[in-house]
PAPAPA-513390 format. One record per residue (C-alpha): y negated, x, z negated; residue in three letters. Coordinates in nm, 4 decimals. Example, Ala and Ser with C-alpha at 12.3 -4.5 7.8 and 13.67 -1.06 7.14 Angstrom:
% PAPAPA-513390
<atom y="0.4500" x="1.2300" z="-0.7800" residu="ALA"/>
<atom y="0.1060" x="1.3670" z="-0.7140" residu="SER"/>
This chain:
% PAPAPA-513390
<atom y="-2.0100" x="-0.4605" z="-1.9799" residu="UNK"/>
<atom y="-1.9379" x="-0.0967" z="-2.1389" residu="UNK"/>
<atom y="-2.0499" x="-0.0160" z="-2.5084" residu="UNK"/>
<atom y="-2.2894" x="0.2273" z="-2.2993" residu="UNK"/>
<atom y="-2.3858" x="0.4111" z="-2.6637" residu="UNK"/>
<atom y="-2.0882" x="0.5329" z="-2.6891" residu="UNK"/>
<atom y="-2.0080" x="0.7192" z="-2.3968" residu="UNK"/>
<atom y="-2.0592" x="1.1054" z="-2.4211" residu="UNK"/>
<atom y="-2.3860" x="1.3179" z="-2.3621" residu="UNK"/>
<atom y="-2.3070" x="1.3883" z="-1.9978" residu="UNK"/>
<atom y="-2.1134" x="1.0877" z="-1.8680" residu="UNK"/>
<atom y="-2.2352" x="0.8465" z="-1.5865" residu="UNK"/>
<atom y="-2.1388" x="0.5064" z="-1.5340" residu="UNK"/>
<atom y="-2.2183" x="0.3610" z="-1.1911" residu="UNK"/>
<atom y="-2.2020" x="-0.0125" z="-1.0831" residu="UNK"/>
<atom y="-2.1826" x="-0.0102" z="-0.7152" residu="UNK"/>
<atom y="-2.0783" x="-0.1972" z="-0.4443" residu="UNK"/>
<atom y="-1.9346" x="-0.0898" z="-0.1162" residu="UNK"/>
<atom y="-2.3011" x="-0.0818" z="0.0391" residu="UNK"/>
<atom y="-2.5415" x="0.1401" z="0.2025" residu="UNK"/>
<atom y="-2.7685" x="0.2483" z="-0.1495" residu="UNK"/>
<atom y="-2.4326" x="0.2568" z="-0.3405" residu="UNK"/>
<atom y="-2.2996" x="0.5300" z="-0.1112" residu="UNK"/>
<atom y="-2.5950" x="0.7155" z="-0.1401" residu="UNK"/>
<atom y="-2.5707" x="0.7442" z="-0.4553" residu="UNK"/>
<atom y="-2.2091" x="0.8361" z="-0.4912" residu="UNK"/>
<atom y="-2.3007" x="1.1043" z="-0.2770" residu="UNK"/>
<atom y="-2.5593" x="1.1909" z="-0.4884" residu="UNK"/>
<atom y="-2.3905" x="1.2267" z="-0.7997" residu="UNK"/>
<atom y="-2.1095" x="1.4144" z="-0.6080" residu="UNK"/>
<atom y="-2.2936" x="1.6301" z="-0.4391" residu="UNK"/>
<atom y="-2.4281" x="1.7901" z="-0.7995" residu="UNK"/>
<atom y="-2.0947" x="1.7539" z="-0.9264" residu="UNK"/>
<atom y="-2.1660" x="1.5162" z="-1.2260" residu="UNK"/>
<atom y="-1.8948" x="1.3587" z="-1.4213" residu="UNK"/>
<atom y="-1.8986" x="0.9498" z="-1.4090" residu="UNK"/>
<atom y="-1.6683" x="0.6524" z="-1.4082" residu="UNK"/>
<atom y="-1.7349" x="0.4070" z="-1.1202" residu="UNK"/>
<atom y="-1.7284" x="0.0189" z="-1.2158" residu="UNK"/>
<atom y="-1.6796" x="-0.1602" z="-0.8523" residu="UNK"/>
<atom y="-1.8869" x="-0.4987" z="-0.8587" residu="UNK"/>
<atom y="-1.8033" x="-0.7396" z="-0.5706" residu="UNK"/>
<atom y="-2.0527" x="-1.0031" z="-0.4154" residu="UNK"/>
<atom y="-1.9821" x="-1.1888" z="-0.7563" residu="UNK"/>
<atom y="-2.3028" x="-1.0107" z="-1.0326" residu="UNK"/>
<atom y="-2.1699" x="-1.0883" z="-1.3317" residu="UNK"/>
<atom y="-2.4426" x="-1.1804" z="-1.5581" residu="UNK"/>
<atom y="-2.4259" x="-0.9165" z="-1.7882" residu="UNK"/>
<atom y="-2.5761" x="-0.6909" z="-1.4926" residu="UNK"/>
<atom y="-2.8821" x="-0.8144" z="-1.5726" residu="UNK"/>
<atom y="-2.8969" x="-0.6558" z="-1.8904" residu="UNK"/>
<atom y="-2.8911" x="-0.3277" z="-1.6887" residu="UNK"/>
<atom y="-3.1191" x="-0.4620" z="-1.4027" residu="UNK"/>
<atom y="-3.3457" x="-0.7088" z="-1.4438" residu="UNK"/>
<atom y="-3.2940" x="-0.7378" z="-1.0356" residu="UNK"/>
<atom y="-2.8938" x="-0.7522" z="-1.0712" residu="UNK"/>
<atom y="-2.9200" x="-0.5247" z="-0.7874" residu="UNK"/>
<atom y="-2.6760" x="-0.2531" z="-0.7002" residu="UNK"/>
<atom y="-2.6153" x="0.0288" z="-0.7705" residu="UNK"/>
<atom y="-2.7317" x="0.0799" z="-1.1107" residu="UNK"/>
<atom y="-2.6638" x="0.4208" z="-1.2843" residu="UNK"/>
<atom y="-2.6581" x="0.4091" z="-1.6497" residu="UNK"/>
<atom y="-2.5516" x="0.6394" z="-1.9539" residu="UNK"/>
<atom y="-2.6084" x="0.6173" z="-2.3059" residu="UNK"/>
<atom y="-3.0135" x="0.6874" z="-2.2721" residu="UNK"/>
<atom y="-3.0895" x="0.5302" z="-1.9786" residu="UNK"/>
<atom y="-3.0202" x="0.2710" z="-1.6910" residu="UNK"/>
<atom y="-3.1991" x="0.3228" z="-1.3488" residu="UNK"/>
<atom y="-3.1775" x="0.0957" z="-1.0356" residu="UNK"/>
<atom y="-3.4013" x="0.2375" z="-0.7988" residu="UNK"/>
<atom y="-3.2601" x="0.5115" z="-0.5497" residu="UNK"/>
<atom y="-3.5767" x="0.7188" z="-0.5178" residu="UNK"/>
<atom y="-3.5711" x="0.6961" z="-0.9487" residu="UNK"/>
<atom y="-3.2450" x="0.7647" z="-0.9780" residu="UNK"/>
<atom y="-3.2747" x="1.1154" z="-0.7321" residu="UNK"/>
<atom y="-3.6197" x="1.1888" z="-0.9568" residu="UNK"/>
<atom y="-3.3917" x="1.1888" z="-1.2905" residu="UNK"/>
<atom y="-3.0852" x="1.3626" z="-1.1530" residu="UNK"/>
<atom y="-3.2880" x="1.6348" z="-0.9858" residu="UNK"/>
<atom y="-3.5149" x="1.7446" z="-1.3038" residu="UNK"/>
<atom y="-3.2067" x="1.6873" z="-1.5158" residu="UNK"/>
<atom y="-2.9266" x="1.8379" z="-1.3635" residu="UNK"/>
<atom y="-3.0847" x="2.1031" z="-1.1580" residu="UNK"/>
<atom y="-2.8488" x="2.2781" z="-1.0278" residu="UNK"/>
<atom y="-2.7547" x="2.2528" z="-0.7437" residu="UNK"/>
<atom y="-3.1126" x="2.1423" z="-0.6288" residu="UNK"/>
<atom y="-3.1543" x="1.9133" z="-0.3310" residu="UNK"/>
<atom y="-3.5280" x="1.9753" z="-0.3182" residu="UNK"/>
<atom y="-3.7118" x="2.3027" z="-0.2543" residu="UNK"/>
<atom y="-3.8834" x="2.5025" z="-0.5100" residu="UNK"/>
<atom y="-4.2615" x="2.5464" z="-0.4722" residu="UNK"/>
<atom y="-4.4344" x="2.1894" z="-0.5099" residu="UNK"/>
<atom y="-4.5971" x="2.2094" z="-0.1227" residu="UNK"/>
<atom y="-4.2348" x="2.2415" z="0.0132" residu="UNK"/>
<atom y="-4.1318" x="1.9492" z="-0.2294" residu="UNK"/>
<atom y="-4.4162" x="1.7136" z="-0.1349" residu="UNK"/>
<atom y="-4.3031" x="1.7806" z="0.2228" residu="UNK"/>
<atom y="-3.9253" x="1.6999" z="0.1678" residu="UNK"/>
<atom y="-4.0572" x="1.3841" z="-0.0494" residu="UNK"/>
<atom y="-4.2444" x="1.2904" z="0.2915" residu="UNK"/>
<atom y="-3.9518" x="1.3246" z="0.5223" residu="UNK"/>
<atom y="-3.7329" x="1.1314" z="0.2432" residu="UNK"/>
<atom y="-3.9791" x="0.8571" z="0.2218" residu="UNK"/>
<atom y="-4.0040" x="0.8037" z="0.6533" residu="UNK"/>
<atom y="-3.6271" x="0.8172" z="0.6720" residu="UNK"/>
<atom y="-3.6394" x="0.5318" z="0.3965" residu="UNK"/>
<atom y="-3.9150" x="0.3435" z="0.5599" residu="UNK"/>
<atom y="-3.7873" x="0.4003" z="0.9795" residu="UNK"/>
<atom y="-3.4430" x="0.4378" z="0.8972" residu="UNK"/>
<atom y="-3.2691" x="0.2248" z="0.6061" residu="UNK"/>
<atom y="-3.5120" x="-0.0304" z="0.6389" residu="UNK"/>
<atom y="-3.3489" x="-0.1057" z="0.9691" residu="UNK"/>
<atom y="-3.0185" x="-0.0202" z="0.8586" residu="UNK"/>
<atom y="-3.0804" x="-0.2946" z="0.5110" residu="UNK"/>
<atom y="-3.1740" x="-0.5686" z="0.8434" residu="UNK"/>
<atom y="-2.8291" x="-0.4533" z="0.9970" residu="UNK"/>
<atom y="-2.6070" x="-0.4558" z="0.7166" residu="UNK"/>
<atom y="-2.7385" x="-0.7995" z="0.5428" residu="UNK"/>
<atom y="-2.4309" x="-1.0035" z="0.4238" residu="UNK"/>
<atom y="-2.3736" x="-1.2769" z="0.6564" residu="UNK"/>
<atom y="-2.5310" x="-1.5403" z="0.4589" residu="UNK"/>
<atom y="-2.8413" x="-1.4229" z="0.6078" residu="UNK"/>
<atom y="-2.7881" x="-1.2446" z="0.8561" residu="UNK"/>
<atom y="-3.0946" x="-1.3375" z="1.1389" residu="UNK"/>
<atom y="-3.0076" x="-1.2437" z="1.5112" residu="UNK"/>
<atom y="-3.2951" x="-1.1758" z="1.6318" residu="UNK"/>
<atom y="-3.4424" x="-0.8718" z="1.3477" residu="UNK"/>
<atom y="-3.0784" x="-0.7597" z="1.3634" residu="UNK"/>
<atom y="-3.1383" x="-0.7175" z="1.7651" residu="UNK"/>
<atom y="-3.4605" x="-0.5973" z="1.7336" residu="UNK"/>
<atom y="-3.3856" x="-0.3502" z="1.4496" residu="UNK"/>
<atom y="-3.0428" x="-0.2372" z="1.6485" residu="UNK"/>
<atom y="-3.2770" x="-0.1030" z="1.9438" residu="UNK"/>
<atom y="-3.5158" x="0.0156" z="1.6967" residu="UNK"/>
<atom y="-3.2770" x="0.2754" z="1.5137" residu="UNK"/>
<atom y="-3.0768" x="0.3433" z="1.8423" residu="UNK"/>
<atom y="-3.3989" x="0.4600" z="2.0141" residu="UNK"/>
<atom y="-3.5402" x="0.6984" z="1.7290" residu="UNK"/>
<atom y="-3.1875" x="0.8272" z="1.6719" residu="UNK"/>
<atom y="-3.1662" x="0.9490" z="2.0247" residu="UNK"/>
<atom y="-3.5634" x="1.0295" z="2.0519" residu="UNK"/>
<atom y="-3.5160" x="1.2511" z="1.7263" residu="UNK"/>
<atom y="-3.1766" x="1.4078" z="1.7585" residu="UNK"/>
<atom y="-3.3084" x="1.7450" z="1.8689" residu="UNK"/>
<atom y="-3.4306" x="1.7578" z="1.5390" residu="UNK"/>
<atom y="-3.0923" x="1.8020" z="1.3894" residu="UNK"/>
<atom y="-3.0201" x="2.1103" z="1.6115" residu="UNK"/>
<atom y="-3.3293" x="2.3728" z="1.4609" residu="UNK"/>
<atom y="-3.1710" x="2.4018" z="1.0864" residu="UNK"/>
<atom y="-2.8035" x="2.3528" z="0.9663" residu="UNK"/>
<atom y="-2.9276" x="2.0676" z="0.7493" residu="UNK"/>
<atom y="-3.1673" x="1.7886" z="0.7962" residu="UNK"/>
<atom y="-3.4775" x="2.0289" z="0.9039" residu="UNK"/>
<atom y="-3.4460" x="2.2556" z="0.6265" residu="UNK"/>
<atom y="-3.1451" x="2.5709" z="0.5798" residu="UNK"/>
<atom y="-3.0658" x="2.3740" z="0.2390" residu="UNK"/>
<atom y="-2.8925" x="2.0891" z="0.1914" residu="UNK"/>
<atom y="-3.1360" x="1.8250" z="0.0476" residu="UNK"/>
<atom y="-3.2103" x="1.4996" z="-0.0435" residu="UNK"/>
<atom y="-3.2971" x="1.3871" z="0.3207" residu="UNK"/>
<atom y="-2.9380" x="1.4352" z="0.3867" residu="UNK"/>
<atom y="-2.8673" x="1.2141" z="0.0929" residu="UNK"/>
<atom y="-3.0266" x="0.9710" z="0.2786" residu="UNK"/>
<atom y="-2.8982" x="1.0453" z="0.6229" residu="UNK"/>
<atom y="-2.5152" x="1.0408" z="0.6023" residu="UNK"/>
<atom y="-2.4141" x="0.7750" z="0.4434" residu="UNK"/>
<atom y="-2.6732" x="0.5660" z="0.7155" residu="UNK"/>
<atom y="-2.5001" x="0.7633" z="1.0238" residu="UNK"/>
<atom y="-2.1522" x="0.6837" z="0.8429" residu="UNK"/>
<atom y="-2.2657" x="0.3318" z="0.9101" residu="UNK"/>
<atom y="-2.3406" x="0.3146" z="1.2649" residu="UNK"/>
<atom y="-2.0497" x="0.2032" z="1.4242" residu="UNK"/>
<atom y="-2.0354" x="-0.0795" z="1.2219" residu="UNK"/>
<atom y="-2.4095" x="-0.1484" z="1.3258" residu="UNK"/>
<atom y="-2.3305" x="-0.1134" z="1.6774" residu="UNK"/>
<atom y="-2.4674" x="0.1631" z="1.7475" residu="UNK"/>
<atom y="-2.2624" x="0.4331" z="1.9185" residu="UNK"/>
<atom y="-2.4611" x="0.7458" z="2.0437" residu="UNK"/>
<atom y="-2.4370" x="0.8766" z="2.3684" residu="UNK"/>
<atom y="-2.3193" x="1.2346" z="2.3571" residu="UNK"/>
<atom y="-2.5147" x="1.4113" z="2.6265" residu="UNK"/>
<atom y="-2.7881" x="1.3064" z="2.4936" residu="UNK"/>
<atom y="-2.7152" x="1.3366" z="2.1206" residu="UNK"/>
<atom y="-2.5363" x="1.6434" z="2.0780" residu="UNK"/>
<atom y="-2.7483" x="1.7830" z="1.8191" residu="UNK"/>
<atom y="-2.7148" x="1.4826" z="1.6042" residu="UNK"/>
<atom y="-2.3715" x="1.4227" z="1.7182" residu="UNK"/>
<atom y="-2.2500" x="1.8083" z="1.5710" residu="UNK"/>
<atom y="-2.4515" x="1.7286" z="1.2889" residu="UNK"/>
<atom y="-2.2711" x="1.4342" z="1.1585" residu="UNK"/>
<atom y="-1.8993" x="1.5951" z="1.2247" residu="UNK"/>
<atom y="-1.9995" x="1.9186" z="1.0471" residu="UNK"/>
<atom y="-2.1385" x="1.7258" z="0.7230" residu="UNK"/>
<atom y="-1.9016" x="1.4251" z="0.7204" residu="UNK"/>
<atom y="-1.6526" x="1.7180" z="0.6798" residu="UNK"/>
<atom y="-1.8585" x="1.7872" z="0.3372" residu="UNK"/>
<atom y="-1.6536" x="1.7970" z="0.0270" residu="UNK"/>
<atom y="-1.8862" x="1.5951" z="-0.1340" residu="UNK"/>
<atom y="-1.9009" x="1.3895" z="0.1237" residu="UNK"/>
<atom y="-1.5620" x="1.3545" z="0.1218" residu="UNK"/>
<atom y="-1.5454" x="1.2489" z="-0.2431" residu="UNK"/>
<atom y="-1.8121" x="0.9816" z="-0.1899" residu="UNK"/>
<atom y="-1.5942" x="0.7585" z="0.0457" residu="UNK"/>
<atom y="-1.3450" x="0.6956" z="-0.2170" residu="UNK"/>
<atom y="-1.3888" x="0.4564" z="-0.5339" residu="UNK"/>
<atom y="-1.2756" x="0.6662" z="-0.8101" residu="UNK"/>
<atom y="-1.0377" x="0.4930" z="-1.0068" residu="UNK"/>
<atom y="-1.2220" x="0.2762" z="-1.3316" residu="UNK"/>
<atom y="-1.0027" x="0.3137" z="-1.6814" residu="UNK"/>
């Protein structure tokens, strides 16, 4: 692993893996334009991760301070440390309220997405079924939601969208295609932000010197 004590003030290093909180988290970090180096790990952790992460879960963002490994920790640094531009509001009742909406999308949302996208080592049938219909139906139920603001319920772009696009990136490979008439909201949503810049950036692995 990298001599992390060495690397300048502002410099990132990300471990990440192709997967669902490794995205987010490249979007993240491009979205407030920070400068780091991403170090692709495969299924093989080497053992050194652990060092980092007593989990050896991905991703883990570290610098020369610090090494976090926890998506909602890693938004909470970024966001009081690099503050511009900010992904949540700026009085503390419209922050709580974001945190909220961040921590249902988490809880309804990814949590079925994680059952979805589980290597197939474990992969179980019958959750993946059930979760499937379970994100399918609240997608559709809640996608006039996504046609009242330009972002996720808010005229900002924010950490709920964080959240959101790298999930809806996901869906056809979940199975889950959405049916236009009813979806349109949700549907115009995803084209307009997937055509993000940062979004953009997030979908490639940056080369690693």
């Amino acid at each position: 692993m990298e001599n992390l004590s060495q690397l300048p003030p502002t410099q990132f290093i990300l471990y990440a893996d192709q997967g669902l909180n490794s995205h987010l988290v490249r979007l993240l970090l491009e979205e407030k334009r920070l400068n780091y180096h991403l170090h692709p790990i495969d299924d093989e952790r080497p053992e050194e991760l652990s060092e980092l992460n007593p989990y050896r879960t991905l991703p883990v963002l570290a610098n020369r301070d610090v090494a976090l490994y926890e998506i909602n920790v890693i938004f909470e640094y970024l966001e009081e440390r690099h503050q511009f531009p900010r992904l949540l509001p700026i009085t503390p009742k419209e922050r709580a309220q974001v945190r909220l909406l961040a921590w249902r999308l988490q809880k309804d949302w990814l949590s079925e997405a994680y059952t979805l996208l589980t290597h197939p080592d474990s992969y179980d049938d019958q959750k993946a079924a059930n979760a499937k219909k379970s994100l399918s139906d609240s997608l559709i139920t809640l996608s006039p939601l996504f046609g009242h603001k330009p972002y996720f319920m808010s005229d900002d772009f924010g950490w709920c969208d964080v959240i959101l696009l790298p999930l809806l990136w996901r869906l056809p490979q979940m199975g889950i295609e959405l049916p236009q008439r009813l979806c349109r909201p949700l549907i115009e949503y995803q084209q307009r932000l997937f055509d993000r810049e940062s979004f953009k950036a997030s979908l490639v692995f940056k080369d690693y010197p």
